[in-house]
Structure formats: structure tokens, C-alpha cells
C-alpha positions as CSV (number, residue, x, y, z in Angstrom):
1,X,-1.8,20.7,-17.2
2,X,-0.5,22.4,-20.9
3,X,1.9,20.6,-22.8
4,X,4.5,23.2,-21.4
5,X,3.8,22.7,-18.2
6,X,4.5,19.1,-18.6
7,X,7.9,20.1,-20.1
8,X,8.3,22.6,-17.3
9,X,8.4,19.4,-15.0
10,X,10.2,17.3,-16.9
11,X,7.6,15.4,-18.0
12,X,7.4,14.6,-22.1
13,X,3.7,15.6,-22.8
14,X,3.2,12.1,-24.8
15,X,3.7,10.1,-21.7
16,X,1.8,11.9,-19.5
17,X,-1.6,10.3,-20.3
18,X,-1.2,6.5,-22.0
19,X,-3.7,4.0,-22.5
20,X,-2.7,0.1,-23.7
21,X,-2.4,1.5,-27.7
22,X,0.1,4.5,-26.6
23,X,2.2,2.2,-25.3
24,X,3.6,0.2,-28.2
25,X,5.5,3.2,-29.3
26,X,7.8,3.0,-26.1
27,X,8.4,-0.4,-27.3
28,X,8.8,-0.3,-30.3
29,X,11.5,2.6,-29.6
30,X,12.9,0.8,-27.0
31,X,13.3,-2.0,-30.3
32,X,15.0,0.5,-32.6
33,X,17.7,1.8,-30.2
34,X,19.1,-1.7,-29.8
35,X,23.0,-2.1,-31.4
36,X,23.3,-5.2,-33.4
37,X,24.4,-6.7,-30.4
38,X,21.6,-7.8,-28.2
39,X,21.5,-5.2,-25.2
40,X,22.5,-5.9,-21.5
41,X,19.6,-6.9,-19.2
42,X,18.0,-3.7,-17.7
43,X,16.2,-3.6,-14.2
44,X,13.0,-3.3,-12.5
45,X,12.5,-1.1,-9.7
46,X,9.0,-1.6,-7.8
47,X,9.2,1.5,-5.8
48,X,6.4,2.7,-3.5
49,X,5.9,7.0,-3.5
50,X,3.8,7.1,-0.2
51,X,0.7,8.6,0.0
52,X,1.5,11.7,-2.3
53,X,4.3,14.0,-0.3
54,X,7.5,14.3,-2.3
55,X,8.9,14.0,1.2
56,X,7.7,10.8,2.6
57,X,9.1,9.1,-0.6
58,X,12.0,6.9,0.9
59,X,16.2,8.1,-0.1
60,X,16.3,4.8,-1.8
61,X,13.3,5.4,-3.8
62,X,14.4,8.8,-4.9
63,X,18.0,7.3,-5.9
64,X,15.8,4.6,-7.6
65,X,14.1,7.4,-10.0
66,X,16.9,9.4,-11.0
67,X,19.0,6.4,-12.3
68,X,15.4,5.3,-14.1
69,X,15.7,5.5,-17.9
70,X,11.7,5.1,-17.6
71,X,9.3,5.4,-15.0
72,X,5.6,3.9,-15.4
73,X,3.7,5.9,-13.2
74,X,0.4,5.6,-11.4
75,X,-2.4,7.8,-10.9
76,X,-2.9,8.2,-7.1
77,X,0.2,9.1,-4.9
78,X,3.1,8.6,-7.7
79,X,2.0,11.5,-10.0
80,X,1.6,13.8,-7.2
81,X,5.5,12.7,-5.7
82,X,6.6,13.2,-9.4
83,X,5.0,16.8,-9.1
84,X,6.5,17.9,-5.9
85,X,10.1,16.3,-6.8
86,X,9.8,18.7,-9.5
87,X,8.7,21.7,-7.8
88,X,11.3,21.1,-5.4
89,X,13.9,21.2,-8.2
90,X,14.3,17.8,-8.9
91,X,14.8,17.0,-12.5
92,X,14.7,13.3,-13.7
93,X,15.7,12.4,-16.8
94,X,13.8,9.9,-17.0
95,X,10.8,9.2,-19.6
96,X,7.1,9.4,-17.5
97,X,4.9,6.4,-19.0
98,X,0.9,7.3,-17.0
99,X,-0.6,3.9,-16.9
100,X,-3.1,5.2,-13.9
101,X,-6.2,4.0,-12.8
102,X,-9.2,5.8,-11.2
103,X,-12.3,4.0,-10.0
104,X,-14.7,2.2,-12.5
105,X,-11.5,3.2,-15.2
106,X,-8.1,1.1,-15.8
107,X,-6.9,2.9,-18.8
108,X,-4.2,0.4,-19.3
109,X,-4.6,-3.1,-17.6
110,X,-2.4,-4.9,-15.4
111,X,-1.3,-7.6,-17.8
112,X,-0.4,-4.9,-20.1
113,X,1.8,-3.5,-17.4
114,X,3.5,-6.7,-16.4
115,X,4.3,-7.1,-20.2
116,X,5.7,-3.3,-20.1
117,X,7.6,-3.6,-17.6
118,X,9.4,-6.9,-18.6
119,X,9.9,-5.2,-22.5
120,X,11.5,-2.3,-21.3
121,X,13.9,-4.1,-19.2
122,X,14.9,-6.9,-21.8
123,X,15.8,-3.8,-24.1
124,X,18.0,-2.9,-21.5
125,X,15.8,-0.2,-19.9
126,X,16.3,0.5,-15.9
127,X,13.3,1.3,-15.1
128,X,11.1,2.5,-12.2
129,X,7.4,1.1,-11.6
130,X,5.9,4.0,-9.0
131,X,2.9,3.0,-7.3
132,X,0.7,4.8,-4.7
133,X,1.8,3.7,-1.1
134,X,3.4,1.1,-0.4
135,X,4.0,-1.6,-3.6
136,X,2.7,-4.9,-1.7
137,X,-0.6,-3.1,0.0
138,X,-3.1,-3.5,-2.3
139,X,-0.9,-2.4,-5.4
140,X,-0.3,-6.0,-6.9
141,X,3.3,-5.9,-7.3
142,X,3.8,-9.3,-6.1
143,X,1.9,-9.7,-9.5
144,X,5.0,-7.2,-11.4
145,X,7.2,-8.8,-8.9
146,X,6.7,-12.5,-10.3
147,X,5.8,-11.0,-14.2
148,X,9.7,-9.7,-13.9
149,X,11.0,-12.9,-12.1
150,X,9.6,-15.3,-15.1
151,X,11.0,-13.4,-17.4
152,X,14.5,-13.7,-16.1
153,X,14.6,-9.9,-15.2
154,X,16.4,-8.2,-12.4
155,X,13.8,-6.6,-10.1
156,X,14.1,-5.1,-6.4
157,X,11.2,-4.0,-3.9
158,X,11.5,-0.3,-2.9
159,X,8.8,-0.2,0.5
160,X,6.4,3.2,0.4
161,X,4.6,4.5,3.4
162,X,0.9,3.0,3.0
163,X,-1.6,5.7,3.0
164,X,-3.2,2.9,5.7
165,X,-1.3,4.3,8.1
166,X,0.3,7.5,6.5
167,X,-3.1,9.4,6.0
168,X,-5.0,8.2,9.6
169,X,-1.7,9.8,11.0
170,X,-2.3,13.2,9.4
171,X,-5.8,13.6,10.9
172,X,-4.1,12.6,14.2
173,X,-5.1,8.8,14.7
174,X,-2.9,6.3,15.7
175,X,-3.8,3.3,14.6
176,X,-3.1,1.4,17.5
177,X,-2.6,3.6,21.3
178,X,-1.8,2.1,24.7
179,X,-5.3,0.9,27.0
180,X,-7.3,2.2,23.4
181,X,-6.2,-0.6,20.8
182,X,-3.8,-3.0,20.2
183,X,-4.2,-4.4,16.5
184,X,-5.6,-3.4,13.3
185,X,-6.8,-4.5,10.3
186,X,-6.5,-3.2,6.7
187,X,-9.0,-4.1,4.1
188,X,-10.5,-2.7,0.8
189,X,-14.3,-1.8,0.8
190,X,-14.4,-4.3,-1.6
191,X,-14.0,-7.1,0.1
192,X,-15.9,-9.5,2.7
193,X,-15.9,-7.6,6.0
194,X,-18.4,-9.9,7.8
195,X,-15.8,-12.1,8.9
196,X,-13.7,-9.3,10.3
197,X,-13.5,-10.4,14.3
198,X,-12.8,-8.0,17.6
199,X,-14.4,-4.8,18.8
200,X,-13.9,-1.3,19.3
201,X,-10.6,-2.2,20.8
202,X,-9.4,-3.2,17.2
203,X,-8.6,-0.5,14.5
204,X,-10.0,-1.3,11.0
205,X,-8.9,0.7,8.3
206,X,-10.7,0.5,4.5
207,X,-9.2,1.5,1.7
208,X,-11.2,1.9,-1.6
209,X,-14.4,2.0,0.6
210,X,-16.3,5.6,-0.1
211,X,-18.2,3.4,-2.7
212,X,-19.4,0.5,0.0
213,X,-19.1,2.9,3.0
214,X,-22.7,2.2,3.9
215,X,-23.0,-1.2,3.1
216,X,-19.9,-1.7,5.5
217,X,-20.7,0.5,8.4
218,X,-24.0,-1.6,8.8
219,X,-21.9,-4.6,8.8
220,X,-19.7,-3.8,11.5
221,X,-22.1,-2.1,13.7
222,X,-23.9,-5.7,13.6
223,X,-20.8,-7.0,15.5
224,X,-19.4,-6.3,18.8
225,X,-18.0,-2.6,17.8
226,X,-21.8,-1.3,17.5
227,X,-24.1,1.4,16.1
228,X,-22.2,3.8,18.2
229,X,-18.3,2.8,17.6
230,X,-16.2,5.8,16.2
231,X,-16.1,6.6,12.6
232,X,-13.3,8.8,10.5
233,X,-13.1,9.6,6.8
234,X,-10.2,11.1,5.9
235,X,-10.3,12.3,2.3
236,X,-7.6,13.3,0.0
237,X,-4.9,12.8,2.7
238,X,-1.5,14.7,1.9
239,X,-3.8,16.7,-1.4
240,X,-5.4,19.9,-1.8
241,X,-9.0,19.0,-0.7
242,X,-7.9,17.4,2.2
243,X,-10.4,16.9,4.6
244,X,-12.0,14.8,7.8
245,X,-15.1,13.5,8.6
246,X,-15.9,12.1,12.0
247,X,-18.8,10.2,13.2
248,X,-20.3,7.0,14.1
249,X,-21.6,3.8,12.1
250,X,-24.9,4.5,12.5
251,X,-24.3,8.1,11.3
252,X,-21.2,8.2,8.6
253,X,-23.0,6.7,5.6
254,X,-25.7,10.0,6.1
255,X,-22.7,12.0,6.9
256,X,-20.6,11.2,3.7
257,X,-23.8,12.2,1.5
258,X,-24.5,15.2,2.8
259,X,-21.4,16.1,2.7
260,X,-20.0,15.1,-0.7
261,X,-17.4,12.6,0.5
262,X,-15.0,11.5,-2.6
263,X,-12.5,9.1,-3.6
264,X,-9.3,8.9,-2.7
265,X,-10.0,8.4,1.2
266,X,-9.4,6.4,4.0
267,X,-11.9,5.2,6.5
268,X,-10.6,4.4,10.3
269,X,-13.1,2.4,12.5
270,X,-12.6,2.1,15.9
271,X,-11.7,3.9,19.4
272,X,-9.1,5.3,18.4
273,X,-11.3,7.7,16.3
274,X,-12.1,9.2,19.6
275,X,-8.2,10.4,19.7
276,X,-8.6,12.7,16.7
277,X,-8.5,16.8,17.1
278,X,-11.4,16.0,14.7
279,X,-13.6,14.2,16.5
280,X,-16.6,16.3,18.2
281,X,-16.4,16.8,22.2
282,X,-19.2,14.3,22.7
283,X,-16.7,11.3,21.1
284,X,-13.0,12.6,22.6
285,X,-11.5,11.1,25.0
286,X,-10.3,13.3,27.7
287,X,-6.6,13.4,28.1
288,X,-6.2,12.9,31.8
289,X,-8.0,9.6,31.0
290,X,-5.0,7.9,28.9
291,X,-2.5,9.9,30.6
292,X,-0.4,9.0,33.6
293,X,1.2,12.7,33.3
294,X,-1.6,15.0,32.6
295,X,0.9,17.4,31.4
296,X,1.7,15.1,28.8
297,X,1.3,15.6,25.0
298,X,-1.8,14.3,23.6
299,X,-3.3,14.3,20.2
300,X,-6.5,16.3,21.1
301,X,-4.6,19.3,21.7
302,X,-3.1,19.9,18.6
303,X,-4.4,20.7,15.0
304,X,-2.1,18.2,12.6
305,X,-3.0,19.8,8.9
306,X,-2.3,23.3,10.6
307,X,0.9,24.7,9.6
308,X,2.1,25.2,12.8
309,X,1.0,22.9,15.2
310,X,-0.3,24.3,18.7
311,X,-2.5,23.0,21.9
312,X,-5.7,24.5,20.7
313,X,-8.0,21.5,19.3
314,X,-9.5,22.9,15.3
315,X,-13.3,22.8,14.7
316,X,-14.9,20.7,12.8
């Protein structure tokens, strides 16, 4: 995006890509506005923007960002939120600090952003730390959350919507669905999956796992789930490539290659795979099965990235 278009949106041009070095100018601002009197004690905000839609970003969260002096913004889910605010009409005053990440690249690392954070405030800063989802899955801010608490700082959790369960829901899985399953587990690709008990029955969701995608789908189809348990890859959920893949864990890892599966996505193991408008006939479940009322809504008979939602499944 040009320099205008930054402005366009609110956003000052300088902050919209930071690494650790662009960062001591903030402070060192922050420094020179002080009065000789030491300033009041600012605030942290640890506020979670969903997966990406301006409009699953909570009332309190929005209230959070337009009182915000500064927001430090990530990459994934926060940027895009801070975009559709502003094509909504939302204008922020606030100053837009990028310290995003994006795999195998952390432009600015996270002691650096504890140490922000903490800076800003004792200059008497309020100020807004907008991560991707939900703040306490997988987004370390107990680690801001305890940086701010050492340093004697004001600092209040703002919940987000976790893509975990946010972007399964757009490609019409629920992660847990009465006589199909009745828990779930969220992990990261990265970590040890061996461990990770029950079959089909229970839903395991992996975030940050295009990367390991094969190396965990032969994992789990070594334990009960199987070769044949229900695979879905839901890529980009709430962006503009959007897209879902649907197979098995013998097939997805051949699946994803062929068909250029990237980062961001979100990969749901499990029956409920089966309930997807995605899924192909031979892996849907047929509705009078989970149905006492055939008549009854069910998730295979509408499309839910269409803009009007209808009975009428959507190819693959």
C-alpha cells in the first residue's frame, strides 16, 4: 500500500512496517513530550481482533482502540481489522506501531515488544497491543500480560474470537456436534502430537501446521483416528484467497502439494470434517443420520462463504 493510502486509513506511513531499530524513535518521542513533571501512568490494553473481520472484533475491543494513543499491531488478523475499521469509516487517532511476524521472520522480537509496551505506558501512553485471535491462544500475552505487571503498569485482557474455532466455523465445521464429537483439542503443528489421545470422535484443530502437515497426518493416522479419518484445511479464513481443502490423513499431505496450500490456515481433524458443505459425497454424512427431524437445518445444505446462504451444497 502507497504512503497515501496509508494516510487514507489513518495509518502514519512510518509505523506501518517497524522492525526493533524503528522503534526507538516512538520512544524516544514518547521521552520528549513528557512535562517536567513525571507523566501519569498510562495503560495497557491486550486486545484480541479475531480472525481478521472488522466485525467479529468485540464492542469492548473497538472502545479499547479509539481511546488508544498507540496501537502495536500484529501481522495476521490485527492489520486486516485495522483495514476494515477503516473502510467502514472508522478513524482512530491513534499512532499504528507494525511489529508483525510471518513464518521463518519476527521482524521485531517479543522481548522488544514487552519492553514497548511497558515504555509507552510509563510515558503515559494508553495503549492498545492487537493481536490475531484471541490474546491467550497461542499469542503469548500472558508473556505482555506479566512484562506489564512487573513493571507496575495498568494492563486489562480484551478476549478475541480464536481463528481455532472462528475459521473451522466459516467452512461449516463445528468443532464439537451431538453423536459426532464431544471435545477438541487445539495445538500448533509445532508441537508433539504423538501424545494427543482419543479418536475420530475427538476434534483436533492445528494451528501453524501447513509446514508439518505431513509429518502430523502420519502421526495421527498411526492412532485410533486412522489412515481414513476426515481431513479439512481451511486456508486464509475471513481473507481474500480463502479457500477449503478436504480429505483424509492418508491423502491431505498429497492434497496440500498439489494444490499449493499456504500459510495462514487451519487444519481440523476429525468426524466432524464429514459435516462440511466441503467435504466430497463419499465423506458426508447424510442428514437424516444426525437428525431426529429430517426437515431440520443441517450444515450440508448450505454454502457458508456464499453470500447468501441457500440449501444447495457448493462444489468442491
Amino acid at each position: 500500500m502507497t504512503d497515501a493510502g496509508l494516510e487514507s486509513r489513518g495509518v502514519s506511513p512510518r509505523f506501518a512496517r517497524s522492525t526493533t531499530e524503528d522503534l526507538i524513535p516512538v520512544v524516544e518521542r514518547a521521552r520528549n513530550e513528557r512535562d517536567e513533571t513525571p507523566p501519569a501512568a498510562g495503560k495497557v490494553w491486550l486486545v484480541g481482533a479475531g480472525p481478521g473481520d472488522a466485525g467479529l472484533l468485540t464492542v469492548k475491543g473497538l472502545r479499547a482502540l479509539e481511546a488508544a494513543d498507540v496501537i502495536v499491531a500484529d501481522r495476521l488478523g490485527a492489520r486486516a481489522v485495522l483495514d476494515g475499521l477503516a473502510a467502514d469509516g472508522v478513524h482512530l487517532r491513534a499512532e499504528v506501531v507494525d511489529v508483525g511476524k510471518r513464518p521463518g521472520h519476527h521482524a521485531v522480537p517479543q522481548d522488544a515488544i514487552n519492553a514497548l509496551l511497558v515504555q509507552l505506558a510509563q510515558d503515559g501512553k494508553a495503549v492498545v497491543r492487537l493481536k490475531g485471535g484471541d490474546p491467550y491462544v497461542f499469542g503469548r500475552g500472558g508473556e505482555e500480560l506479566a512484562a506489564c505487571q512487573d513493571a507496575g503498569i495498568s494492563v486489562e485482557v480484551v478476549p478475541g474470537i480464536t481463528s481455532a474455532i472462528s475459521v473451522p466455523a466459516i467452512a461449516g465445521i463445528p468443532l464439537t456436534h451431538r453423536g459426532v464429537a464431544t471435545a477438541f483439542t487445539v495445538a500448533t503443528g509445532h508441537d508433539q502430537i504423538r501424545d494427543l489421545g482419543g479418536g475420530r470422535d475427538h476434534t483436533v484443530v492445528l494451528l501453524m501446521g501447513v509446514g508439518t502437515l505431513a509429518h502430523s497426518a502420519i502421526i495421527l493416522a498411526r492412532g485410533e483416528r486412522g489412515a481414513d479419518c476426515p481431513v479439512a484445511v481451511v486456508e486464509d479464513g475471513y481473507g481474500a484467497r480463502q479457500r477449503v481443502t478436504v480429505g483424509t490423513l492418508a491423502t491431505i499431505a498429497h492434497q496440500a502439494a498439489e494444490r499449493g496450500i499456504r500459510s495462514p490456515a487451519v487444519v481440523v481433524v476429525g468426524d466432524v470434517v464429514r459435516l462440511s458443505p466441503y467435504a466430497p459425497a463419499a465423506l458426508q454424512y447424510a442428514p437424516s443420520s444426525l437428525l431426529d427431524d429430517q426437515d431440520a437445518w443441517h450444515p450440508s445444505l448450505y454454502d457458508p462463504l456464499a453470500p447468501e446462504r441457500t440449501r444447495k451444497a457448493p462444489a468442491q
